[in-house]
C-alpha positions in Angstrom: -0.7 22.2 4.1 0.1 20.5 6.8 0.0 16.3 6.2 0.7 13.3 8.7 1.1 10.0 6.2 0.2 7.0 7.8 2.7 3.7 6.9 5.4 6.5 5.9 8.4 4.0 5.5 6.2 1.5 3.6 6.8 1.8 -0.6 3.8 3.7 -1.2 3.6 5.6 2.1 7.2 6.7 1.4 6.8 7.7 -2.2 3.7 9.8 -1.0 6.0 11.0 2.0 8.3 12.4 -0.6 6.2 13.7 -3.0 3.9 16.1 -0.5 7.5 17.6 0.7 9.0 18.5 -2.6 5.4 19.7 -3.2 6.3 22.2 -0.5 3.9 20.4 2.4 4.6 20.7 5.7 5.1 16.2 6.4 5.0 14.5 9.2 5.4 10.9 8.5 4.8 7.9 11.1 6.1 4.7 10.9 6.5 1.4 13.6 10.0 1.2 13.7 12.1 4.1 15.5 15.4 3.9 13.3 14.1 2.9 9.8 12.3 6.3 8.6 15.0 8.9 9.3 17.3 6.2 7.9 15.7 6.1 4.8 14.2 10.2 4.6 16.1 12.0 7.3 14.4 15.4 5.8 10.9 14.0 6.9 9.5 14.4 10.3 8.9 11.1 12.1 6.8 10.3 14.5 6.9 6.8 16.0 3.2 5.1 16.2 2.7 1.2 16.0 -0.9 1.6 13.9 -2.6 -1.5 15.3 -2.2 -0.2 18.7 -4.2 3.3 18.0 -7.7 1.8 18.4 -10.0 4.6 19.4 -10.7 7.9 18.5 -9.1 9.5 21.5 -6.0 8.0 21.0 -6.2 9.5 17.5 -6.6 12.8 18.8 -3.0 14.0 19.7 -1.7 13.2 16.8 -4.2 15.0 14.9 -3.8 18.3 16.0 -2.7 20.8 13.8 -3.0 18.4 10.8 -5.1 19.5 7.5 -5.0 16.0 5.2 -4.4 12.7 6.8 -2.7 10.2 4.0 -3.3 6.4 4.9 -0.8 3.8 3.1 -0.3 1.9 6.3 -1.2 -1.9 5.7 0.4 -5.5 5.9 0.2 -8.3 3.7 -1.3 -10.9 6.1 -2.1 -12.2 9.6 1.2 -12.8 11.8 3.1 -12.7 14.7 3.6 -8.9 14.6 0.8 -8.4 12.1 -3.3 -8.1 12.7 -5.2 -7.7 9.8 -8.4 -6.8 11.1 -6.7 -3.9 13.4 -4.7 -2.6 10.8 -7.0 -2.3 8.3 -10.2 -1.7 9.9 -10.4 -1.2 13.7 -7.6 1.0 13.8 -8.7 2.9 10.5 -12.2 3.6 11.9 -11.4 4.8 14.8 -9.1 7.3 12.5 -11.9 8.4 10.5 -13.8 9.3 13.8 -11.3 11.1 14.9 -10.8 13.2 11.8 -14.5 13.8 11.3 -14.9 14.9 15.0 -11.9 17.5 14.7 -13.5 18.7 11.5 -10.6 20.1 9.9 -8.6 16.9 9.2 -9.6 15.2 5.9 -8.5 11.5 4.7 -7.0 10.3 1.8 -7.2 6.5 2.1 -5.4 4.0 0.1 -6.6 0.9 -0.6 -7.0 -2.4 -2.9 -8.9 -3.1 -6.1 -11.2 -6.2 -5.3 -11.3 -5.1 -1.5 -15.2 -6.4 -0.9 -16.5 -8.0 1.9 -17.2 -11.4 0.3 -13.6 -11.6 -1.5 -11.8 -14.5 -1.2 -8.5 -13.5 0.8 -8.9 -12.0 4.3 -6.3 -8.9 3.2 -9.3 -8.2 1.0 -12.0 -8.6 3.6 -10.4 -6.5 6.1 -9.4 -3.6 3.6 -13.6 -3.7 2.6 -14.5 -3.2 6.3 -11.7 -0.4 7.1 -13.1 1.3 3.8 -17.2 1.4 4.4 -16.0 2.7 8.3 -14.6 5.3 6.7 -17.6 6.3 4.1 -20.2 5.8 7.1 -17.6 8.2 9.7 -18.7 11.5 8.3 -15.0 12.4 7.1 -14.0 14.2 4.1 -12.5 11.2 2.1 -11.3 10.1 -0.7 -10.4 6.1 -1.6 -7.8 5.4 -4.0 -6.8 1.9 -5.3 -3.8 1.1 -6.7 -2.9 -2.0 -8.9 0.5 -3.8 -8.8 2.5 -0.6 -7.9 6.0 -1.1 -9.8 8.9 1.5 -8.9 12.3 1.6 -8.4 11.8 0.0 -5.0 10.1 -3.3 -4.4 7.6 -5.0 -1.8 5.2 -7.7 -1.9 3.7 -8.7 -5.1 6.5 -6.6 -7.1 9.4 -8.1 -5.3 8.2 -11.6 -6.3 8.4 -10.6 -9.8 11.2 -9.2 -9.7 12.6 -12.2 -8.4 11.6 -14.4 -11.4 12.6 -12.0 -13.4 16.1 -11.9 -11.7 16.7 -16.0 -12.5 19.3 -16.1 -15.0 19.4 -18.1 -18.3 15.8 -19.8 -18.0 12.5 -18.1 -16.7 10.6 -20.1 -14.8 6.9 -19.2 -14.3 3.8 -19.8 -12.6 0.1 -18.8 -13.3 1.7 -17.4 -16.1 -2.0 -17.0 -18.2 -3.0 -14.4 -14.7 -4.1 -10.8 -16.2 -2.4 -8.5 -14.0 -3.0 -4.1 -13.8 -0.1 -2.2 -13.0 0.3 1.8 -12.0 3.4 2.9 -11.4 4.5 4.1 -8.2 5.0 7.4 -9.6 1.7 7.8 -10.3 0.3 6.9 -7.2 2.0 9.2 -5.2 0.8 12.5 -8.0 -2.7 11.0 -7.6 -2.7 11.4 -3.5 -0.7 14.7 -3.8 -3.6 15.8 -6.7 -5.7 14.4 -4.0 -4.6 16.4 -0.9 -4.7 19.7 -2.7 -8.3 19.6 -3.8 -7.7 18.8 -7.4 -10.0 15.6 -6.5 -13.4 16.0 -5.0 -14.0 14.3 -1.8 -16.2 11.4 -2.2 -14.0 10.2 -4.6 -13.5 6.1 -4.9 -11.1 5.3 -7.9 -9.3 2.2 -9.3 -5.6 3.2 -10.0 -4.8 0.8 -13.2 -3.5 1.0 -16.4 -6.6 0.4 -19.0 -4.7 -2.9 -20.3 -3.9 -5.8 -17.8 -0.7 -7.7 -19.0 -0.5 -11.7 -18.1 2.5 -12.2 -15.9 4.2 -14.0 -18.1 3.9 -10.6 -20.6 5.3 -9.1 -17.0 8.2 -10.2 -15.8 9.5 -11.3 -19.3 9.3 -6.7 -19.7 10.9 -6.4 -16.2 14.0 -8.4 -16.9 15.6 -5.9 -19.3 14.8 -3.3 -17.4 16.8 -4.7 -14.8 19.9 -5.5 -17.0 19.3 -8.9 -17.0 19.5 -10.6 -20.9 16.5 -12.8 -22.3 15.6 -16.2 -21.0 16.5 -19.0 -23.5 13.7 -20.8 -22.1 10.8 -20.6 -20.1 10.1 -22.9 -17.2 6.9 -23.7 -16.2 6.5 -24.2 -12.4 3.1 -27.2 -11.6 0.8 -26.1 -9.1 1.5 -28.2 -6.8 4.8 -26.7 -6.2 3.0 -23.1 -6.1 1.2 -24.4 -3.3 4.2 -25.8 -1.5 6.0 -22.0 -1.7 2.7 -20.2 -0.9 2.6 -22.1 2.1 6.3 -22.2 3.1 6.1 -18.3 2.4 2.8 -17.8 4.3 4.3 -19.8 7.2 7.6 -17.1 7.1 5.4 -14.4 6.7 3.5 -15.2 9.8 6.6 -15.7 11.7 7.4 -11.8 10.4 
């Protein structure tokens, strides 16, 4: 089949990228950046496409054609300078599913968040609810999947921060370290959307991708440090909340300067 994966250099969209080609799919991945996909998959086909700029379903069109199964992993973390929540996740994503339902032949395979409702708390969550109901009210063949904490090889977002407490030699200091966290592996994920693309899941299909157990983080990244060769804490720290709130904000104020 022939497959154009949306956020292709991202660690889920590349994964999924992957996957689909050793599969023996014909891939065309799309990313922002010109140099940064054949960098990192020179064997995929790139196309370059800022998503938050695509905001109609005509502008959708060319790169539909001759395209069976769209795959969605394109996303950002939060509002910034270079980021848009609201077009990333929803505008831009509506006026994809419009465009795949009007050229018939395309289906989507969407991925999104557990917890993405319209009243959650965090506007990441808010704006992955709306992109998600404009795609179930389009009249495209879709299917929603969801993963948890996706850990793999590589790292991004939520995984990277663990992996950075995890990485703190001799003691292990922790925050929120009572927080029940799901994982899937990044494996998994990306034999899910393949499973996905070649019928093995029915279209209409909206699924949480989690292990059964959730883990407190503490559990978490006290597991990840020997599988990153790094020996056993002698202690654990535990970091107040005040100074959680301090670094979320420092780190919110770097994320929205990109």
């Amino acid at each position: 089949m022939r497959i154009l994966v949306l956020g292709g250099y991202g660690l889920i969209g590349l994964a999924i990228a992957r996957t689909l080609q050793a599969a023996g799919h014909s891939v065309t991945a799309v990313g922002r950046a010109r140099t940064v996909g054949p960098r990192l998959a020179p064997r995929l086909r790139w196309v370059e496409v800022d998503i938050a700029s695509v905001l109609s379903p005509s502008h959708w069109k060319p790169l539909l054609e001759d395209i069976d199964v769209v795959v969605n992993a394109a996303g950002a973390l939060q509002d910034g300078l270079r980021d848009d929540l609201e077009r990333i996740h929803h505008t831009a994503i509506a006026a994809l599913a419009t465009a795949c339902a009007e050229a018939e032949t395309a289906r989507l395979v969407h991925v999104s968040a557990p917890g993405a409702r319209i009243d959650a708390s965090t506007e990441f969550m808010r704006s992955k609810a709306r992109g998600d109901d404009a795609i179930k009210r389009s009249g495209v063949d879709w299917i929603i999947v969801r993963p948890g904490l996706v850990l793999g090889r590589d790292a991004y977002g939520g995984s990277a921060l663990l992996r950075a407490m995890a990485a703190f030699p001799v003691v292990l200091p922790i925050a929120l370290g009572d927080r029940r966290i799901q994982t899937v592996a990044l494996t998994d994920v990306a034999r899910v959307v393949r499973e996905a693309v070649e019928g093995a899941i029915p279209m209409g299909t909206d699924v949480d991708l989690v292990e059964d157990t959730p883990h407190s983080l503490r559990e978490l990244v006290g597991r990840l440090r020997p599988w990153m060769g790094v020996r056993p804490a002698t202690a654990t720290i535990r970091v107040p909340s005040w100074a959680v709130r301090v670094l979320a904000k420092a780190a919110d104020l770097l994320g929205y300067l990109g």
